[in-house]
Structure formats: structure tokens, C-alpha cells
TORTOR-283384 format. One record per atom (N, C-alpha, C): y, x, z. Coordinates in steps of 0.02 Angstrom, whole numbers, padded with zeros to 5 digits, always signed. Atoms other than C-alpha are relative to their C-alpha. Example, Ala and Ser with C-alpha at 12.3 -4.5 7.8 and 13.67 -1.06 7.14 Angstrom:
-00059+00045+00000;-00225+00615+00390;+00060+00045+00000;-00059-00042-00003;-00053+00684+00357;+00055-00039+00037;
end
This chain:
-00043-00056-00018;-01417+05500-01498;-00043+00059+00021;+00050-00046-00022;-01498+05678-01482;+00028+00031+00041;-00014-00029-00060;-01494+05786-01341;+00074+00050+00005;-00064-00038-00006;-01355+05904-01409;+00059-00045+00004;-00051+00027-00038;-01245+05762-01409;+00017-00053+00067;-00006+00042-00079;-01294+05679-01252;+00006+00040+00073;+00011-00055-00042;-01307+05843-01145;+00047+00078+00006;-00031-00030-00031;-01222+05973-01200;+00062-00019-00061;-00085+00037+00018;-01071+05912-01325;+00067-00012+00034;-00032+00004-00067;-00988+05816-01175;+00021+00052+00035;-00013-00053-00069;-00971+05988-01046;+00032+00030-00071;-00036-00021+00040;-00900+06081-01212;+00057-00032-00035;-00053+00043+00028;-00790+05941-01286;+00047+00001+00070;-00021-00009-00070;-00712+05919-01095;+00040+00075+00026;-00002-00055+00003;-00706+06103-01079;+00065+00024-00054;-00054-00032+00045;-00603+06143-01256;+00058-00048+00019;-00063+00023+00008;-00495+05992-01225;+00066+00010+00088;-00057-00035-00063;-00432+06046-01066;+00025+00080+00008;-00033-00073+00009;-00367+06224-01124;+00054+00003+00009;-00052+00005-00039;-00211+06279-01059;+00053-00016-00055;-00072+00036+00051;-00112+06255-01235;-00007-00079-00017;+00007+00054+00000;-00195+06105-01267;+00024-00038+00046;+00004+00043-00061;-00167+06021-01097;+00119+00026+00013;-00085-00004-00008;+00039+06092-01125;+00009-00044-00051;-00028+00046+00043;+00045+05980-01271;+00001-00049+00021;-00006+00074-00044;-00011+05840-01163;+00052-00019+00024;-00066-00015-00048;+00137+05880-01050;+00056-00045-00043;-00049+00023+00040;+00233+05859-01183;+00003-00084-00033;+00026+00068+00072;+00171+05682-01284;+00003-00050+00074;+00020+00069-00020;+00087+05573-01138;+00053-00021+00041;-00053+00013-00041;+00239+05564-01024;+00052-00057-00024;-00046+00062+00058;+00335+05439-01155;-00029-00058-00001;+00007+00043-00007;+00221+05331-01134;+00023-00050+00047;-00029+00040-00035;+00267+05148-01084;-00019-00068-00007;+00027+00063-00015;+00206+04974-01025;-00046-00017-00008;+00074+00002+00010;+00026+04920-01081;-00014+00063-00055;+00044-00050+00018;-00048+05080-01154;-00074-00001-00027;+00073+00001+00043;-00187+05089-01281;-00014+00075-00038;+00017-00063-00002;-00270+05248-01261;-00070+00025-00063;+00040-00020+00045;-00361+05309-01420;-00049+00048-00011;+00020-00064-00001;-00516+05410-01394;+00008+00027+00081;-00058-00009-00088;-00458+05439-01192;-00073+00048-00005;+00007-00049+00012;-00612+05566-01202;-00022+00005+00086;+00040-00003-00076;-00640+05642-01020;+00052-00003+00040;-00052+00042-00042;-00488+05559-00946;+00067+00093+00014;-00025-00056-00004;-00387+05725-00977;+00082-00004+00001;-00095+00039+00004;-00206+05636-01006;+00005-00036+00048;+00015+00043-00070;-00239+05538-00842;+00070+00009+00027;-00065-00020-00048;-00130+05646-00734;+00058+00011-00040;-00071-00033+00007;+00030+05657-00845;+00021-00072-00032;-00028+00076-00004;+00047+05446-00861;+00054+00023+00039;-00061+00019-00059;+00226+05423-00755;-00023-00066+00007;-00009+00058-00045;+00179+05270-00640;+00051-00050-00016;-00060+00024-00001;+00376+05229-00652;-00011-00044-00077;+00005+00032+00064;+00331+05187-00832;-00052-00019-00031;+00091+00060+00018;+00165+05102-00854;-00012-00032+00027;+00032+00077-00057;+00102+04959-00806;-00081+00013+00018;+00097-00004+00013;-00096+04990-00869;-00007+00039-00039;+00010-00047+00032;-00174+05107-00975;-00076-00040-00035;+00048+00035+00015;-00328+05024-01085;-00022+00053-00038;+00026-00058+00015;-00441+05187-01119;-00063-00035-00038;+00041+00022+00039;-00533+05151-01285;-00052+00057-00010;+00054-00037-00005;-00695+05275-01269;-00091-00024-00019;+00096+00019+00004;-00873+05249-01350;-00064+00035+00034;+00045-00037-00034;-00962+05388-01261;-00026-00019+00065;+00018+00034-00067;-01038+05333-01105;+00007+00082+00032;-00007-00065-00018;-01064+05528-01059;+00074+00006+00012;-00074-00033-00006;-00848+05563-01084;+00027-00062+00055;-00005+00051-00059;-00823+05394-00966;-00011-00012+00051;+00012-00046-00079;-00910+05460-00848;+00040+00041+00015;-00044-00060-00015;-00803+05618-00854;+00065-00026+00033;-00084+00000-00010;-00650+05531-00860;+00002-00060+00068;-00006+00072-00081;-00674+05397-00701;+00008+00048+00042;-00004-00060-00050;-00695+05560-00600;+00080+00006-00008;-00094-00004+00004;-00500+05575-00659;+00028-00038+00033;-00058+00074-00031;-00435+05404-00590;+00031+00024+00051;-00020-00008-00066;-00422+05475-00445;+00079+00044-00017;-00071-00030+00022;-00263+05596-00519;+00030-00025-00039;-00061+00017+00036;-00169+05465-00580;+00012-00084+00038;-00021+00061-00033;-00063+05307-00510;-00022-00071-00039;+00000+00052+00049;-00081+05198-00660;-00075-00020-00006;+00066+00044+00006;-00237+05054-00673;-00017+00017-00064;+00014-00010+00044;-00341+05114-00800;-00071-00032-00014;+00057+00036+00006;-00453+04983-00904;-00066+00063-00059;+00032-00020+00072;-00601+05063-01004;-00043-00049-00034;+00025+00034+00048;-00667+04983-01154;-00040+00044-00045;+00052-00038+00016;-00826+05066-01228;-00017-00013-00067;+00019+00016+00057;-00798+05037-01423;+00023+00059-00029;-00024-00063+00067;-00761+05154-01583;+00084-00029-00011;-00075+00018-00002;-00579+05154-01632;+00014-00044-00059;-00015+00033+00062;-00625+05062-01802;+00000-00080+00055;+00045+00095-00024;-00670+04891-01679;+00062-00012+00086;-00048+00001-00056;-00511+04882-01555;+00007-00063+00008;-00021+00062-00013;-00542+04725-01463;+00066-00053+00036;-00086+00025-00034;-00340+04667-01431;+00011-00052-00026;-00046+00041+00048;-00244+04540-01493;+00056+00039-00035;-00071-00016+00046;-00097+04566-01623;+00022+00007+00048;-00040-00016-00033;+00042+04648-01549;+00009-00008+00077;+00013+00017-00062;-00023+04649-01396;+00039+00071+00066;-00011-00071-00047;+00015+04845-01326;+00083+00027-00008;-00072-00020+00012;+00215+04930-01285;-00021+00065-00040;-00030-00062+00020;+00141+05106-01342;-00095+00027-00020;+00066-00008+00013;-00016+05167-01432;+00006+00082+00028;+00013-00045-00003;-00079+05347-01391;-00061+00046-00029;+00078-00025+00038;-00190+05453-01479;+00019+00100-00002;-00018-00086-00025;-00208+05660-01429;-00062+00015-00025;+00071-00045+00000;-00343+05770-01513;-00043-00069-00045;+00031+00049+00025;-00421+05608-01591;-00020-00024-00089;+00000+00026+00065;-00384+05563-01768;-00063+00035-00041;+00042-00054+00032;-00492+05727-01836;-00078-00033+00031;+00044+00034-00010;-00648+05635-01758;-00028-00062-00019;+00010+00061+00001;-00647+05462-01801;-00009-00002-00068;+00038+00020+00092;-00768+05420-01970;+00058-00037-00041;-00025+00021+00057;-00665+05294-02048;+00092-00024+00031;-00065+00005-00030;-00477+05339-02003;+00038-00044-00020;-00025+00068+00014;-00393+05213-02084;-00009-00057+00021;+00023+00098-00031;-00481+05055-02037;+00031-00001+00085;-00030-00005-00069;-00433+05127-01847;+00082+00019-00028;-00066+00002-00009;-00268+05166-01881;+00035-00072-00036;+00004+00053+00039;-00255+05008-01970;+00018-00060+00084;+00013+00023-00061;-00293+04925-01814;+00036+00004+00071;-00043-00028-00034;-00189+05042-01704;+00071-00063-00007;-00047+00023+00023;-00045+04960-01789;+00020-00058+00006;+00015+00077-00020;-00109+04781-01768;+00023-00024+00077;-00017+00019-00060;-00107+04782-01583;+00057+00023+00010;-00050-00033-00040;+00052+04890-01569;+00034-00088-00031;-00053+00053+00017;+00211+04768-01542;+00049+00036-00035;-00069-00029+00042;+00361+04781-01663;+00032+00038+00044;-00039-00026-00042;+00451+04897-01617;-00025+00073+00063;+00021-00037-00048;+00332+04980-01505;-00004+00105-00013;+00020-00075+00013;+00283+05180-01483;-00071+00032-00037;+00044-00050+00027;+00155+05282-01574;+00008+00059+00005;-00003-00078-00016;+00134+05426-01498;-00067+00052-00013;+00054-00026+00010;+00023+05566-01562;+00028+00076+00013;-00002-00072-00008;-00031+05739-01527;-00073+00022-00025;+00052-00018+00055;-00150+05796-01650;-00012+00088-00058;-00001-00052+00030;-00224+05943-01743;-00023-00018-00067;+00013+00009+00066;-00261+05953-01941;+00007+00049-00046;-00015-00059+00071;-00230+06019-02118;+00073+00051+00009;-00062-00028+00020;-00107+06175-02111;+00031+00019-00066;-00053-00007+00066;+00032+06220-02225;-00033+00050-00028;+00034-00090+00036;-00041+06399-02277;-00043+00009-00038;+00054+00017+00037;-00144+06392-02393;-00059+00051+00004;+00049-00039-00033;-00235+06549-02333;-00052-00037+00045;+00042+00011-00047;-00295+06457-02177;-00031-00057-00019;-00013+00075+00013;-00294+06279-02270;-00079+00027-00030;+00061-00005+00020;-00450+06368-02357;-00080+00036+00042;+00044-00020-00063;-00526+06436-02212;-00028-00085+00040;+00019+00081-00018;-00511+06246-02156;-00070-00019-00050;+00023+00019+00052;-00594+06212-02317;-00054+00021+00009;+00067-00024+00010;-00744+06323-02288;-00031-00013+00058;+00030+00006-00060;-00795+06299-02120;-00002-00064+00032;+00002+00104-00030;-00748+06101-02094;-00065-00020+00002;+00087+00030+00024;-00946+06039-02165;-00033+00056+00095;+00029-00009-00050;-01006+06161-02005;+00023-00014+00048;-00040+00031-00062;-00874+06140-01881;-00035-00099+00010;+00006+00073+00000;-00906+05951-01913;-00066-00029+00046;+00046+00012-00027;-01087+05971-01846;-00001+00024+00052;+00008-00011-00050;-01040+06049-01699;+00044+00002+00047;-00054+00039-00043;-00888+05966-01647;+00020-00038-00004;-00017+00056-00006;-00929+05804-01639;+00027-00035-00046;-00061+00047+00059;-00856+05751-01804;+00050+00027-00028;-00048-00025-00006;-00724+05849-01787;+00030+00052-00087;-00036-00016+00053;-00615+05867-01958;+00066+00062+00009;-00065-00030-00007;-00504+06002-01972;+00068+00007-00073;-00070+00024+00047;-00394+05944-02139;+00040-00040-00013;-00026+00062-00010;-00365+05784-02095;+00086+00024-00015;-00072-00006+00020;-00174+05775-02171;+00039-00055+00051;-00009+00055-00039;-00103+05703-01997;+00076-00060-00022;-00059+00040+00013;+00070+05637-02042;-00004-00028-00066;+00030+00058+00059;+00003+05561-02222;-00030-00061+00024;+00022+00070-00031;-00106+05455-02114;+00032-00038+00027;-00033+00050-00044;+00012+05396-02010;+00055-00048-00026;-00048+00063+00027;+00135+05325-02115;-00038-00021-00062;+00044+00025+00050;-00009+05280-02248;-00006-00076+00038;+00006+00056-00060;-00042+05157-02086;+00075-00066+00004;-00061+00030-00020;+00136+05097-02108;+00054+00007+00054;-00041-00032-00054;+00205+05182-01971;+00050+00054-00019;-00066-00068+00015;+00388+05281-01978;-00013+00055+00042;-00019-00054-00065;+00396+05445-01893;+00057+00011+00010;-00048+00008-00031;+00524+05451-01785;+00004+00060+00013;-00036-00049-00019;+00508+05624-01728;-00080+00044-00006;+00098-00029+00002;+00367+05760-01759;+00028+00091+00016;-00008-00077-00011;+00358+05938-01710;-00061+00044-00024;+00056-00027+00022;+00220+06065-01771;+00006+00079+00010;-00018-00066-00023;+00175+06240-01727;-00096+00035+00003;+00062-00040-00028;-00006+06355-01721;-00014-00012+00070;+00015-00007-00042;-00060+06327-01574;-00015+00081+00042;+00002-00066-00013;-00071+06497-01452;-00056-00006+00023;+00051+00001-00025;-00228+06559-01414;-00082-00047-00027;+00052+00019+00050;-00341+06458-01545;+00015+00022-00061;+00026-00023+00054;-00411+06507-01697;+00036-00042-00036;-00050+00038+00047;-00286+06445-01826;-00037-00043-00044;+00018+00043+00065;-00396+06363-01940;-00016-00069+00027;+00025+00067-00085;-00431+06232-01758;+00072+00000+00018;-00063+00002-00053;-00248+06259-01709;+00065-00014-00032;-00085+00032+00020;-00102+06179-01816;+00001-00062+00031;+00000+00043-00040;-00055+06062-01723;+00069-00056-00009;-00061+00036+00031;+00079+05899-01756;-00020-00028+00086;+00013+00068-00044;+00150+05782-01623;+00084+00001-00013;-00063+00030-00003;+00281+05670-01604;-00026-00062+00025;+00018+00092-00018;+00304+05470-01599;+00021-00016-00082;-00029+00053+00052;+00312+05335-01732;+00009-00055+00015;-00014+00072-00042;+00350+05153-01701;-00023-00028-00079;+00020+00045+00037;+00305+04996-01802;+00048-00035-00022;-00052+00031+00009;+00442+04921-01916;-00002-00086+00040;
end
């Protein structure tokens, strides 16, 4: 791992994902969550404070960074709910089958190398029936910006962490086998549109 992503990555990843529209979408998504919680990506513990207590039992924060795990333990403290971390990639989710009431995944999908095999997986541990809740950015409709995506993804990619911006989020998700149940989408205010279409909703597992 080289210094830009052990040093300064972390304080800028941390930094963009706690922006004030970003951190209103949170508002909106993590609050639904309910009963064992499998947190995708949990990042620098930035969805912490908007768990409801009343409706979680645990929270199992799947994070490979040792740097963003650090960040996010500093969080525990603003939130009621026991939160386990587990320090793997999202392709290698060590659960059992249908083990979790509600998967979560915010800001995540556009990062993760081989999205399928993790959402694949996602799916595995959720229980029938359960929640899939996402809040995610990706490919927009416009084809203006869709090519602005197009030109700048290969650099963005090297200096945010991975970070895809065409990822087609609601193809993946029911490619995974998952229904959407309910999705909303909108530019984000205050980011650069070609970083700021933004989907969320929930899906569940037939």
C-alpha cells in the first residue's frame, strides 16, 4: 500500500463522505435499518449516528482499511447500537446463509473491484425476505454528463480509491436477484454532476 493511500486518501475519503448532501441521504436510507445489520464498506463510521437503537440489535461493519476503522471506532461513541468490525473486502463476507434482517450499502458499490461476486454474497447472507437498503452514486441518465462520466472515470479511479462513476446501480442490483422495492434518484446539490447522480431506495430478497 503506498503512502497516498495510507496517509492521505483516508482524511479526503472521510472528508467527501461526510458532506452535507451526502450525509442528508444518510438521514434518509440508514434509519430503516433493522435487526442484525451488515454494513457494506462502513468506511469512517459515518452512518453510525443515524442507526435507531429501537431497531437494531448489532450492526456488523464490513471494512478492509485499517486507516477508515480507525476513523470509524472514534464514531462508536455517537451511536447506541453494538457495532462488530470485520476487516475483509466485500467479495469475502464471512456470514452464514441468511444470516442478516437488513444489508446496507451507502457510497460503496462504485468502489468495490469485482461487484458482482460481493453483491452475490450480499444476497447470500441476507434472510428471505429481508432489506437491502442502498444509497449509492453512478451512471446518469444524460447522456451529456454520462460522457463526461466516460472521460474522466480511468482518472477519477486513481484518485478515488477505485471509485467508478458509471457503475449502472439498479442493473446491479437486481442482476444480484434482488427486487426493488422502492428507489428514488436525483443530482445531488452541490457536487459536480458527473460524481453526483445519485439512487437509493431498498430491495429485499424473494
Amino acid at each position: 500500500m503506498g503512502l497516498y493511500s495510507r496517509f492521505i486518501l483516508p482524511p479526503l475519503l472521510s472528508m467527501a463522505m461526510g458532506a452535507k448532501p451526502i450525509t442528508y441521504q444518510r438521514k434518509k436510507v440508514v434509519p430503516e435499518a433493522s435487526g442484525t445489520v451488515l454494513e457494506i464498506g462502513a468506511g469512517a463510521g459515518h452512518n453510525f449516528p443515524f442507526y435507531d437503537a429501537r431497531r437494531v440489535s448489532k450492526v456488523i461493519a464490513l471494512e478492509p482499511a485499517a486507516e477508515m476503522v480507525a476513523r470509524a471506532k472514534k464514531r462508536l461513541k455517537e451511536t447506541a447500537v453494538p457495532v462488530e468490525f470485520i476487516g475483509l473486502e466485500a467479495e469475502r463476507i464471512p456470514l452464514p446463509d441468511a444470516s442478516v434482517d437488513t444489508v446496507l450499502v451507502t457510497y460503496t458499490l462504485c468502489t468495490i473491484p469485482d461487484v458482482a461476486t460481493a453483491l452475490s454474497g450480499m444476497v447470500r447472507v441476507l434472510k428471505p425476505g429481508g432489506a437491502f437498503l442502498f444509497c449509492e452514486h453512478g451512471a446518469a441518465p444524460d447522456e451529456k454528463v454520462a460522457r463526461w462520466q466516460r472521460r474522466v472515470e480511468p482518472v477519477w479511479k486513481r484518485i478515488a480509491g477505485g471509485c467508478h462513476l458509471c457503475r449502472p446501480v439498479p442493473d446491479l442490483i437486481k442482476g444480484a436477484g434482488l427486487s426493488i422495492d422502492r428507489m428514488e434518484t436525483m443530482y445531488l446539490p452541490g457536487t459536480p454532476r458527473f460524481a453526483g447522480f445519485n439512487y437509493w431506495g431498498r430491495a429485499s430478497r424473494a
